[in-house]
Structure formats: structure tokens, C-alpha cells
MARRODREN-607707 format. One record per residue (C-alpha): residue number from 1; x, y, z. Coordinates in steps of 0.1 Angstrom, whole numbers, always signed. Example, Ala and Ser with C-alpha at 12.3 -4.5 7.8 and 13.67 -1.06 7.14 Angstrom:
2
ATOM   resi       X       Y       Z
ATOM      1    +123     -45     +78
ATOM      2    +137     -11     +71
//
This chain:
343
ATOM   resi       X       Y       Z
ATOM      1   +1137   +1624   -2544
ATOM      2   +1144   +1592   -2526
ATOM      3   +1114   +1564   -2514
ATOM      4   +1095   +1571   -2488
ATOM      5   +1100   +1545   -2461
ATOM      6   +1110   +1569   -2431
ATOM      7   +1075   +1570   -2418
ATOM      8   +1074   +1530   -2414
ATOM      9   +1108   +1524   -2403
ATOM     10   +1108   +1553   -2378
ATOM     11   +1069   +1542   -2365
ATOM     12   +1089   +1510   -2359
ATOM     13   +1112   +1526   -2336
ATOM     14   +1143   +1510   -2360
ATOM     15   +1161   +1546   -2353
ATOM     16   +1193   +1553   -2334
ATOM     17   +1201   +1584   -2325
ATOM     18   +1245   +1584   -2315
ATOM     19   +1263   +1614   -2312
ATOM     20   +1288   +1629   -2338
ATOM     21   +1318   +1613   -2321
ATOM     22   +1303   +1577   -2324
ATOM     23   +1316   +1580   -2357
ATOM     24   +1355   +1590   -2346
ATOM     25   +1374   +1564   -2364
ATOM     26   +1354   +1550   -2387
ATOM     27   +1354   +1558   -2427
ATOM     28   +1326   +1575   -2439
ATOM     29   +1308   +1574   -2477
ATOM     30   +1296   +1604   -2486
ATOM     31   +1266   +1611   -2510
ATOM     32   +1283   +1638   -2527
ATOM     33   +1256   +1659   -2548
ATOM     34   +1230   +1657   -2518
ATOM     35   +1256   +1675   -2495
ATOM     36   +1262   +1701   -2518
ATOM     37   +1226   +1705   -2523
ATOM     38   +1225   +1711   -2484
ATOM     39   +1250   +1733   -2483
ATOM     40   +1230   +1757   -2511
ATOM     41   +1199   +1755   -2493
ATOM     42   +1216   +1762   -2460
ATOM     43   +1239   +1796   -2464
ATOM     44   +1229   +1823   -2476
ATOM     45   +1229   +1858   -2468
ATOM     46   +1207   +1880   -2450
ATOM     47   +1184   +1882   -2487
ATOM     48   +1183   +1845   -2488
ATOM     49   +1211   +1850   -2520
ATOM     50   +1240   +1826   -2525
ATOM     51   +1276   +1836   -2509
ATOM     52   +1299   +1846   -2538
ATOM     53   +1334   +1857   -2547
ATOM     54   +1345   +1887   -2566
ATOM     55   +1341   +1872   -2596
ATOM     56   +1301   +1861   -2587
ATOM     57   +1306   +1828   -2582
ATOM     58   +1286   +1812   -2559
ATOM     59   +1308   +1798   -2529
ATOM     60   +1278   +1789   -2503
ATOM     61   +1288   +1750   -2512
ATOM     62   +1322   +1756   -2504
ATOM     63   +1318   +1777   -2472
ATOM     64   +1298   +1745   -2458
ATOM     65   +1315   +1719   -2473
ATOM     66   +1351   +1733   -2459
ATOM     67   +1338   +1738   -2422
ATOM     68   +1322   +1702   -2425
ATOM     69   +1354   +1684   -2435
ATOM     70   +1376   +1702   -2410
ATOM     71   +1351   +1696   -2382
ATOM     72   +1354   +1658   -2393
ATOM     73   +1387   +1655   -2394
ATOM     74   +1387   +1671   -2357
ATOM     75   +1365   +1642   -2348
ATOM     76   +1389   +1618   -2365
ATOM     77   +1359   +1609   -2390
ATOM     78   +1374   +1601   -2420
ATOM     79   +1350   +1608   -2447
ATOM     80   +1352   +1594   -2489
ATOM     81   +1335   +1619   -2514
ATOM     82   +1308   +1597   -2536
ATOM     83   +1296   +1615   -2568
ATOM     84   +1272   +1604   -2595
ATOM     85   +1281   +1595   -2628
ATOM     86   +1260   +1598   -2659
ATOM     87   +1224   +1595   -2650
ATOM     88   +1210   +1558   -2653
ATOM     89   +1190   +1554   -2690
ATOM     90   +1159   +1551   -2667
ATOM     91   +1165   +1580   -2644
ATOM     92   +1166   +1607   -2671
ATOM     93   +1135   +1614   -2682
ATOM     94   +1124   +1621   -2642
ATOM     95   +1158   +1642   -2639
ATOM     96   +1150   +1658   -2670
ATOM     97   +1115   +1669   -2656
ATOM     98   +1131   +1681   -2622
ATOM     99   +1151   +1700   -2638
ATOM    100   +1123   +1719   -2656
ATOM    101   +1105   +1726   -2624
ATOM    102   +1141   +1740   -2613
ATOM    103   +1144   +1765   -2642
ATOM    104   +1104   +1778   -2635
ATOM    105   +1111   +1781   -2596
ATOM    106   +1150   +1801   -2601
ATOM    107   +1131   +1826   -2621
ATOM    108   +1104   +1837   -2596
ATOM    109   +1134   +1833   -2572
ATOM    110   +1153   +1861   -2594
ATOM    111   +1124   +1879   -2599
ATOM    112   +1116   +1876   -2563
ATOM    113   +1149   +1891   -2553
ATOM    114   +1151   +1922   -2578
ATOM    115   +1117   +1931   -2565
ATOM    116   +1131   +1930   -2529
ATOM    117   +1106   +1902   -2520
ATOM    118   +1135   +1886   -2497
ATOM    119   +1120   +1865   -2476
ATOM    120   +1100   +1847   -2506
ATOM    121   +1131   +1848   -2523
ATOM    122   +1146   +1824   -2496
ATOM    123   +1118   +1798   -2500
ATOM    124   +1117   +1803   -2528
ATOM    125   +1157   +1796   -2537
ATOM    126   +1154   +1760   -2517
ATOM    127   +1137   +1749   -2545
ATOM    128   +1152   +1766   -2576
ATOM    129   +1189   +1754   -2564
ATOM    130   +1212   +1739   -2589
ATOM    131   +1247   +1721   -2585
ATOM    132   +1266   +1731   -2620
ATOM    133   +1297   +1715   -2632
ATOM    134   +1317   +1746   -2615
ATOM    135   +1306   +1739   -2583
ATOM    136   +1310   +1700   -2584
ATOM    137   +1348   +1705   -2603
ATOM    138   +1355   +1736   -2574
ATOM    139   +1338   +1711   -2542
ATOM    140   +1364   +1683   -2559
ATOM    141   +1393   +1708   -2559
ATOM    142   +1386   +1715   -2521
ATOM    143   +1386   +1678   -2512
ATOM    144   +1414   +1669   -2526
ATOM    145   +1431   +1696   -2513
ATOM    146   +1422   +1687   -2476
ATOM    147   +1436   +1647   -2488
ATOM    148   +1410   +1632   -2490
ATOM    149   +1393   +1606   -2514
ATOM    150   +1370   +1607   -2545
ATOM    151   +1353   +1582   -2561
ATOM    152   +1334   +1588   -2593
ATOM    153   +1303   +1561   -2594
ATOM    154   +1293   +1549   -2627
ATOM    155   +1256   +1564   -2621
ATOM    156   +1243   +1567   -2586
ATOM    157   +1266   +1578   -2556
ATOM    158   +1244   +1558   -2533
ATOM    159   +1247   +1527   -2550
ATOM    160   +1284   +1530   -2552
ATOM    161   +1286   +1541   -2516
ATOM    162   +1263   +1513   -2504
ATOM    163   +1290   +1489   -2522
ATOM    164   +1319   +1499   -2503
ATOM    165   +1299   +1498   -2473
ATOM    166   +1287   +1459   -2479
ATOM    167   +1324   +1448   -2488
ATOM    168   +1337   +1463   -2455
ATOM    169   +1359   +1494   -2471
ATOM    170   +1336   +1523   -2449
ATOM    171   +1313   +1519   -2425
ATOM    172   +1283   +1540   -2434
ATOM    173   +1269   +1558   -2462
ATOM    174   +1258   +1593   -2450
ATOM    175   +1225   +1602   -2468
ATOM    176   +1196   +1619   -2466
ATOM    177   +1175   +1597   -2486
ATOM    178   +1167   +1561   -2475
ATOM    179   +1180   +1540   -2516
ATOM    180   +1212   +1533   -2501
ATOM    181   +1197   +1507   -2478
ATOM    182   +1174   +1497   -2510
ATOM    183   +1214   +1493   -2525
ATOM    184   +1223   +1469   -2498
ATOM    185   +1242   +1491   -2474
ATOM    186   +1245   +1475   -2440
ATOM    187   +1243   +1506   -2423
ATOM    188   +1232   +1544   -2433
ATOM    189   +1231   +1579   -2413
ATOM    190   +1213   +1608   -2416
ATOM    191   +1217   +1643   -2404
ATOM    192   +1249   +1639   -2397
ATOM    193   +1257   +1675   -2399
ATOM    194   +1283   +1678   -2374
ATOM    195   +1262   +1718   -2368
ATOM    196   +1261   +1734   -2333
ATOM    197   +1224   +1732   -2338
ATOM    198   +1207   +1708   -2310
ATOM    199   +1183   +1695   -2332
ATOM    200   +1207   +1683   -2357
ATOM    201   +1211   +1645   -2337
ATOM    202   +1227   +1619   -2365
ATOM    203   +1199   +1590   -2370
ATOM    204   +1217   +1558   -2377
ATOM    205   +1199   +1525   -2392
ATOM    206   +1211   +1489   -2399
ATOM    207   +1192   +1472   -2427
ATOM    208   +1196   +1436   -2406
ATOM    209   +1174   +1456   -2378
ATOM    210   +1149   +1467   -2405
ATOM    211   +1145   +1437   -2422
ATOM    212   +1145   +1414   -2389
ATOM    213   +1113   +1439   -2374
ATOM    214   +1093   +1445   -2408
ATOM    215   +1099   +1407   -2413
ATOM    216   +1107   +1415   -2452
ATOM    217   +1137   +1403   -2474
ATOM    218   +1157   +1428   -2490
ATOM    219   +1141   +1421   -2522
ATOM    220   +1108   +1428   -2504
ATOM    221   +1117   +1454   -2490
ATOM    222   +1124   +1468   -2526
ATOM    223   +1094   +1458   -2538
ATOM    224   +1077   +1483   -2508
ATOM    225   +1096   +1509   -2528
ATOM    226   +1085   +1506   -2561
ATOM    227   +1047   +1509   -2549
ATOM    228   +1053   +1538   -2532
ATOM    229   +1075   +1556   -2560
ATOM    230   +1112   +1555   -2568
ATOM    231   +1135   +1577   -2584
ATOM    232   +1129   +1553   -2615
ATOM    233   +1088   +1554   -2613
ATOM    234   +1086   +1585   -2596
ATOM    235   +1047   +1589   -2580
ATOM    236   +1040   +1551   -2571
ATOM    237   +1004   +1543   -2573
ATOM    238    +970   +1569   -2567
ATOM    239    +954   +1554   -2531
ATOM    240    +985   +1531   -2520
ATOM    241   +1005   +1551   -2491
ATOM    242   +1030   +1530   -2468
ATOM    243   +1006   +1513   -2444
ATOM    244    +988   +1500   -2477
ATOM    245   +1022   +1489   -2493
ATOM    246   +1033   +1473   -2464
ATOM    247   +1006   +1455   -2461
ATOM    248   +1002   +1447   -2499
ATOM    249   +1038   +1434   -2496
ATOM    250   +1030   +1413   -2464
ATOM    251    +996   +1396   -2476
ATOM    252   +1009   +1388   -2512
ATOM    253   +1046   +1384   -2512
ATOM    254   +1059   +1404   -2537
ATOM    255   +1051   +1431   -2562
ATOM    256   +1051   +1402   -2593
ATOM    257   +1025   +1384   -2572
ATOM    258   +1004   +1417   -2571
ATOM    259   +1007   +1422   -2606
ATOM    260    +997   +1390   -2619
ATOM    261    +970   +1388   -2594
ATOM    262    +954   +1424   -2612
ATOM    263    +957   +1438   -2575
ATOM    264    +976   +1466   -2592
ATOM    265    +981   +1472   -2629
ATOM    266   +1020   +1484   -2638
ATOM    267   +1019   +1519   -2654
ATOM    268   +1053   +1529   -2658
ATOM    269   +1074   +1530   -2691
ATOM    270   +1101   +1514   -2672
ATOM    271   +1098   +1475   -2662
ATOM    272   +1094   +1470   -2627
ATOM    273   +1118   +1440   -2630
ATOM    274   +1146   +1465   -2642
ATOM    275   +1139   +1487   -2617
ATOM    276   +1144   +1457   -2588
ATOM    277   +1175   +1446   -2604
ATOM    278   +1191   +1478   -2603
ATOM    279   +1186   +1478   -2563
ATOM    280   +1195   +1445   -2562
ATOM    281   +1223   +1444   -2588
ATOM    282   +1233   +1481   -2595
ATOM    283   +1267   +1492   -2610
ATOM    284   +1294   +1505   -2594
ATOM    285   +1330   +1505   -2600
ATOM    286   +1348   +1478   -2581
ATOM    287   +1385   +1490   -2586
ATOM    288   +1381   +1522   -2565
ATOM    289   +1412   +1536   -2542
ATOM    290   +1406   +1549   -2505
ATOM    291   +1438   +1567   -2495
ATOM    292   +1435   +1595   -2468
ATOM    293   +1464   +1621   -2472
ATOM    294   +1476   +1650   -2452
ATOM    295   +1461   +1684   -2459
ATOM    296   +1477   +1707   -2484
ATOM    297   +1474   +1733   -2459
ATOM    298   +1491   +1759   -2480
ATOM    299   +1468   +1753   -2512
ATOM    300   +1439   +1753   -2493
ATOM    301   +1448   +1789   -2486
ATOM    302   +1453   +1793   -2522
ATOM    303   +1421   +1785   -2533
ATOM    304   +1400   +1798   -2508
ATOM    305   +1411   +1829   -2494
ATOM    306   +1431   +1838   -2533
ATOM    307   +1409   +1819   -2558
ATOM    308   +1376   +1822   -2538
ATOM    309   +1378   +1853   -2517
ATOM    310   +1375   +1835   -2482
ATOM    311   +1380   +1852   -2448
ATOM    312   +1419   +1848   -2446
ATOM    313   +1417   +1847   -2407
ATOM    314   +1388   +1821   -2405
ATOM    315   +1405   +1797   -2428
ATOM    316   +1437   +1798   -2407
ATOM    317   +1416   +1791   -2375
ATOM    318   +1394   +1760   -2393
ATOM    319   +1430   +1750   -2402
ATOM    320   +1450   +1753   -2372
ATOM    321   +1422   +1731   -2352
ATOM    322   +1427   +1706   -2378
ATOM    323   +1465   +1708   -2379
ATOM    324   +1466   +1706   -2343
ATOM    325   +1443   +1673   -2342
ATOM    326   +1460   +1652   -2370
ATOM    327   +1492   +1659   -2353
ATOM    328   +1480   +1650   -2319
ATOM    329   +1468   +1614   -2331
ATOM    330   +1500   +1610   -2353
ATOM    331   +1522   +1618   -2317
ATOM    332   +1499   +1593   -2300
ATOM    333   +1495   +1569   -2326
ATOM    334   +1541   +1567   -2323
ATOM    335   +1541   +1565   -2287
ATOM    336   +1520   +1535   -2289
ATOM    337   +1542   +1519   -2314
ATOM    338   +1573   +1526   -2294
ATOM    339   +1562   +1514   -2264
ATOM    340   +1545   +1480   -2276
ATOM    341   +1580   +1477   -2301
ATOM    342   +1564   +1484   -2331
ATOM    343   +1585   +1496   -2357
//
């Protein structure tokens, strides 16, 4: 779900829109699930049904996820794969209600399919998606294959990511959703899709900027949040949208000020000081490994054209462009050395 904060900090004009390649260079941390998520809702076939193999397993995460890395790696973006761990103790019960909204919407989606209904069927599987342990332990397989890194995050990806981003080790957390800045990440991008499509620009946003125009501290800034509804007190408060928060915030300080005041009256099973201190304090593994390696170009082909049924022709194209790039840079990157003596 995310917080809702886009509407204020884009009204604010806190958005930069850079192109793909302003990113070439740089590490990138990943929100894992989200992308795979995006990668359901985004190829299908002509039915609005998920791509799959021979076996029927679905492969539309895969299909995306593949052509994303290799078009990253052709930019010379160099991206880290964040998954969550084990749900927080105060994020399960609103995971445990999404996911019963899931199971209601993927059986009008079947039901919408067999009946030939395809074009409901495609709205309709948006919101009935699932990411299952296959696909999360076959997206891992893929990325490791291409060389590049995992790291598993004790609960949220977005906290973890927003930690290796605040101690220097990446340089943005590509998201959809705005927690990671709630995390302390110094810098976020969205859409960063790396499509064809024209309207797909990546939107980045420093937290400094945001802070520095709302005139909010972090922990403010947190606070906005939690009255408009986290993942951890999902629906905020009846009447209070983000002009009103903001301005709640503003005029009173913070959201203990507003409580003790009566100005609103706490409703949530969770305490809102637990909620703050995850932001604030979350955890995350500190003893992680970042190591980019070269492509196992041969198991790729393995696993997608002989495990997963892939186009055997595409993949070798995707490949070749990627092949071709790394060793460009690696040619460049020895000239340089012999020239300034470097050994």
C-alpha cells in the first residue's frame, strides 16, 4: 500500500524528472516484490492471462524482470535485488486481510476467463495477482544468474534498501511507494522502467529537498504518515486527507501533541510510538555483500529457453547486447589504466 504523500510533495514541485541514463554508473536498490508485482500486472497475453511454460508456470515475472536487467546493464546501471523477510509482527494482520481480498478477486478473475469475459478478466487479474514462493525462488535464480546481488531484509525491502542508501553503498532505492524516504533514504526513484513507452519518465526525489520545502523534520514528516494511513495503521483517520495532516502537523508539532491535545483520538491496535520507531529505527541487516559478477551467459540459456520455455533467439539477442556492453566498458576501463600506468 504505501503512504500517501505524492499528492503534497508533487503539489510542491519536489519532483525531478532525469532520464534512464542519469542513472549509468550508479548502484541501484531494488524493491524486490513490488517489481515482480509490476511485472504480473504488466504482461500478459492477448486474454489478459499470465505467460507460462510447458509445465503452466507462470513466467510473465521473468519475461520482465530479464529484459529489465539486461537493459540495465546496457546502461551500465548496476542494480541490488532487495526482498522482504518475514512480515513485521505489526504488518500481518493488514497483509493477512490483503491477502483475503486477493483470494475473492483471483476467483472472479478465473471465473471471468472460463466464461471468455477477457477484457474483465484483465482488470480484473491486476488485482487478484499473487507473488508465490516459486516465483520469488525462480526471479532469484535469474538474478543470480545474470551476477548480480541479493540481499534478503529482515522484514521490509524498503527499509533495508533505504539503509544501504543512507550509509553510501547505492545510490537510490527504486520504488513505487514513497516508505523508503519515511526509512531515511536520501534519495528514491520511481518509474524507473527503463520501457520504450514515452510516458514512463523516472521521477527522482531527495528527502533533504522535501524536508527543507515542507519545513518538517524527518520525524514529522513520519508523523504526516501515520495520520494519513501506513502499512502499519492502514486507513488513517475518517475527515483528515493530506492538506489537513499537513497542516495538523504544522500547527501542533507532532502527532503526540495531537493526541494529548484530544485533537485526534488513536484507534489502532498498534502504538503509534511503535509505528514511528520502526521508520525511524527499523531493522535491517548490517553485514550484507554487494558484489556484481559477470553473467553466466550459458546458464541463463539453461533456465530460460530449457527450464522455462523462452524464445531461444530473443534470449541470445537480450544477451549479445549485454555481452557486447560489459565488454566494451571492460576494454575502456584497461585502456585507461594503461595509459595513466595503472596496473
Amino acid at each position: 500500500m504505501g503512504v500517501k504523500l505524492g499528492q503534497l510533495i508533487n503539489k510542491m514541485g519536489l519532483i525531478h524528472y532525469v532520464k534512464p541514463e542519469f542513472f549509468s554508473g550508479k548502484i541501484v536498490a531494488v524493491d524486490a516484490l513490488p517489481t515482480l508485482y509490476e511485472m504480473l500486472a504488466m504482461i500478459r497475453d492477448k486474454r489478459g492471462l499470465y505467460l507460462v511454460d510447458r509445465k503452466g508456470r507462470v513466467t510473465s515475472h521473468l519475461v520482465g524482470l530479464f529484459r529489465r536487467i539486461c537493459r540495465m546493464l546496457i546502461l551500465d546501471i548496476r542494480p541490488v535485488f532487495i526482498f522482504d523477510g518475514p512480515p513485521h509482527p505489526l504488518k500481518a494482520k493488514e497483509l493477512e486481510k490483503r491477502k483475503r481480498e486477493k483470494e475473492k478477486f483471483q476467483k472472479e478473475f478465473i471465473k471471468a476467463v472460463l466464461e471468455g469475459r477477457y477484457e474483465e478478466a484483465m482488470k480484473l487479474g491486476k488485482r487478484a495477482m499473487f507473488v508465490n514462493d516459486e516465483m520469488i525462488r525462480s526471479a532469484k535464480e535469474l538474478i543470480r544468474l545474470m551476477g548480480l546481488p541479493i540481499i534478503d531484509a529482515p522484514h521490509d525491502a524498503e527499509a533495508q534498501a533505504a539503509y544501504i542508501v543512507a550509509k553510501g553503498d547505492a545510490y537510490v532505492v527504486s520504488t513505487r511507494d514513497w516508505d523508503a524516504l519515511l526509512y531515511g533514504s536520501p534519495r528514491i526513484v520511481m518509474d524507473l522502467k527503463l520501457s520504450p513507452q514515452p510516458y514512463y519518465i523516472p521521477r527522482l526525489y531527495y528527502l533533504s529537498e522535501i524536508l527543507e520545502k515542507l519545513s518538517l523534520t524527518r520525524e514529522q514528516l513520519i508523523d504526516l504518515a501515520i495520520l494519513l494511513g501506513t502499512d502499519f495503521n492502514p486507513d488513517g483517520f475518517e475527515g483528515i486527507g493530506i492538506k489537513k495532516a499537513y497542516r495538523l502537523i504544522k500547527n501542533y508539532g507532532s502527532l503526540e501533541n495531537l493526541i494529548k491535545l484530544g485533537i485526534i483520538k488513536w484507534k489502532f491496535d498498534a502504538d503509534w510510538r511503535d509505528i514511528r520507531e520502526i521508520f525511524l529505527n527499523p531493522p535491517v541487516k548490517e553485514n550484507y555483500e554487494i558484489v556484481f559478477k559477470e553473467p553466466n551467459y550459458d546458464g541463463v540459456i539453461r533456465f530460460l529457453v530449457e527450464e522455462y520455455n523462452f524464445n531461444k533467439i530473443r534470449v541470445l539477442n537480450e544477451l549479445s547486447e549485454v555481452r557486447k556492453k560489459l565488454e566494451s566498458r571492460r576494454a575502456k576501463q584497461t585502456s585507461l589504466s594503461s595509459f595513466f600506468g595503472f596496473d
